[in-house]
C-alpha positions in Angstrom: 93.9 -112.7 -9.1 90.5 -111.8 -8.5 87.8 -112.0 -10.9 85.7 -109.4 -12.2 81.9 -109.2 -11.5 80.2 -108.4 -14.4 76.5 -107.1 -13.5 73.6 -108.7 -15.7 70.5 -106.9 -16.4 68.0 -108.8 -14.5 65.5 -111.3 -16.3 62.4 -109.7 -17.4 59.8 -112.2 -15.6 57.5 -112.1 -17.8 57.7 -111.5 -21.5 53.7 -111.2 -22.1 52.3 -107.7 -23.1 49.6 -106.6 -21.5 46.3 -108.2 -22.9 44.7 -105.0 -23.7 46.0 -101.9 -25.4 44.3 -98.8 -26.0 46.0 -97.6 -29.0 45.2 -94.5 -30.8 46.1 -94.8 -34.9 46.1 -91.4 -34.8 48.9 -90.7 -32.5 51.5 -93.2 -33.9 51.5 -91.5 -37.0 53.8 -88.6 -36.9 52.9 -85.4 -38.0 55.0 -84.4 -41.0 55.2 -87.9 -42.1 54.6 -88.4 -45.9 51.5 -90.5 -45.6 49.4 -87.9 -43.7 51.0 -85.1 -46.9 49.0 -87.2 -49.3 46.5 -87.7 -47.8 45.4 -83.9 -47.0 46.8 -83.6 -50.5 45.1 -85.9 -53.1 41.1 -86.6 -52.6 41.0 -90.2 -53.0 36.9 -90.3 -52.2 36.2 -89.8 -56.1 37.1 -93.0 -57.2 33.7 -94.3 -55.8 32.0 -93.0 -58.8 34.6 -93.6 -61.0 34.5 -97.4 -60.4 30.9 -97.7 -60.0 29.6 -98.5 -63.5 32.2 -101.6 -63.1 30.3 -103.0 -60.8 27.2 -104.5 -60.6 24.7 -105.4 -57.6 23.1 -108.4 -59.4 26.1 -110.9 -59.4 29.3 -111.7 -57.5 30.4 -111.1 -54.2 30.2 -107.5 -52.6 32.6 -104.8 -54.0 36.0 -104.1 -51.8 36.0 -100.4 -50.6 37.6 -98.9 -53.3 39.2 -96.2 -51.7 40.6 -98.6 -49.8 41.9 -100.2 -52.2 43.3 -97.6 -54.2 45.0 -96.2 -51.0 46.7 -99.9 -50.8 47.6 -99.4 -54.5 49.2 -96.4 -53.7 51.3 -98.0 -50.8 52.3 -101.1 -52.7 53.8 -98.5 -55.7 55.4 -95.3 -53.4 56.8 -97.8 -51.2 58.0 -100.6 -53.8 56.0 -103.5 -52.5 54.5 -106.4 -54.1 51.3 -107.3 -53.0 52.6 -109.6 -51.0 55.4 -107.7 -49.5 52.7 -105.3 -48.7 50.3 -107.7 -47.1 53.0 -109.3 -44.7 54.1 -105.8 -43.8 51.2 -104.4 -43.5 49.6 -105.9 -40.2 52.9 -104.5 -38.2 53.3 -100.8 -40.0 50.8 -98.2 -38.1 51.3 -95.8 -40.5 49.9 -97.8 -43.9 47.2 -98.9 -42.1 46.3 -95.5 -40.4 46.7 -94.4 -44.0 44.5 -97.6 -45.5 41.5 -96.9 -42.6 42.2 -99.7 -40.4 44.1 -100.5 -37.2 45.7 -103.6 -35.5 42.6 -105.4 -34.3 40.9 -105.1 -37.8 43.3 -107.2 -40.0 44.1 -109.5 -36.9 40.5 -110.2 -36.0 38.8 -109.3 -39.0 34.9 -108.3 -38.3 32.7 -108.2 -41.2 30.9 -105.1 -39.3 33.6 -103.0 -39.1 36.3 -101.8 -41.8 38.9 -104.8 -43.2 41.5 -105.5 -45.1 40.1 -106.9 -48.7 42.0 -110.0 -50.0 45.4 -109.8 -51.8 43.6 -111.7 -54.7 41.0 -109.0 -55.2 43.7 -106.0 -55.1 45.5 -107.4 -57.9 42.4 -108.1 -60.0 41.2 -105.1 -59.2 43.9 -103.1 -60.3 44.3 -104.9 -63.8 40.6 -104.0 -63.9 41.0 -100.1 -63.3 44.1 -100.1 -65.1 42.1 -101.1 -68.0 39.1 -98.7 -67.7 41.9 -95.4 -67.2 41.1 -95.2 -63.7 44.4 -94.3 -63.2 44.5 -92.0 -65.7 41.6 -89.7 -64.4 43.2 -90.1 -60.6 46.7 -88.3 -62.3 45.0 -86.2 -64.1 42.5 -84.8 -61.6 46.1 -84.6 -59.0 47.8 -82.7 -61.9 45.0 -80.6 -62.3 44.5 -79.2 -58.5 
């Protein structure tokens, strides 16, 4: 009886991507996906004044990017994450961080010069912060409104 030969895919040699990707945010994100629909749809660049008379430039640490974080807000609640869900997710999902500003490189190698991902603490403080000044509020009602 003879045996069968079964054929094996061969062994990949080597397992290591390349060292340097060029990769554009832009084009993993599919066109008709529902992160780019609501983010032509809902103007998100108000909340800077909104949130301004909560801050002050006298004490504490600079201010997060509030759009940004409003935009991770907005992730973490149409998507059912905690924040911490969300921020282990988050480094490996092009399309929330296309969405949120940022790419790979930014929230593996974070550079204070260029745009990163704020700390989980500071989302959730924030948000019990806005929550408590309406911020929310006015964002629905401004989205109603249009």
């Amino acid at each position: 009886m003879e045996r069968e030969r079964i054929m094996k895919a061969p062994k990949n040699p080597s397992t290591q991507p390349r060292l340097f990707q060029v990769i554009d945010m832009e084009e993993l994100v599919p066109p008709h996906h529902i992160l780019r629909q609501i983010n032509e749809a809902v103007d998100v660049s108000v909340i800077h004044d909104w949130v301004a008379p909560l801050y002050t430039e006298k004490t504490g640490r600079p201010a997060a990017d509030p759009e940004r974080l409003l935009r991770l807000m907005l992730l973490s609640y149409l998507f059912d994450h905690s924040e911490r869900e969300l921020y282990e997710i988050l480094p490996m999902h092009a399309g929330y961080l296309w969405f949120c500003g940022l790419d790979f490189e930014s929230v593996l190698h974070p550079d204070p010069h260029h745009p990163t991902l704020p700390d989980r603490t500071t989302l959730v403080k924030t948000r019990k912060r806005w929550r408590q000044h309406g911020i929310f509020d006015r964002l629905i009602l401004r989205t109603r409104c249009e």
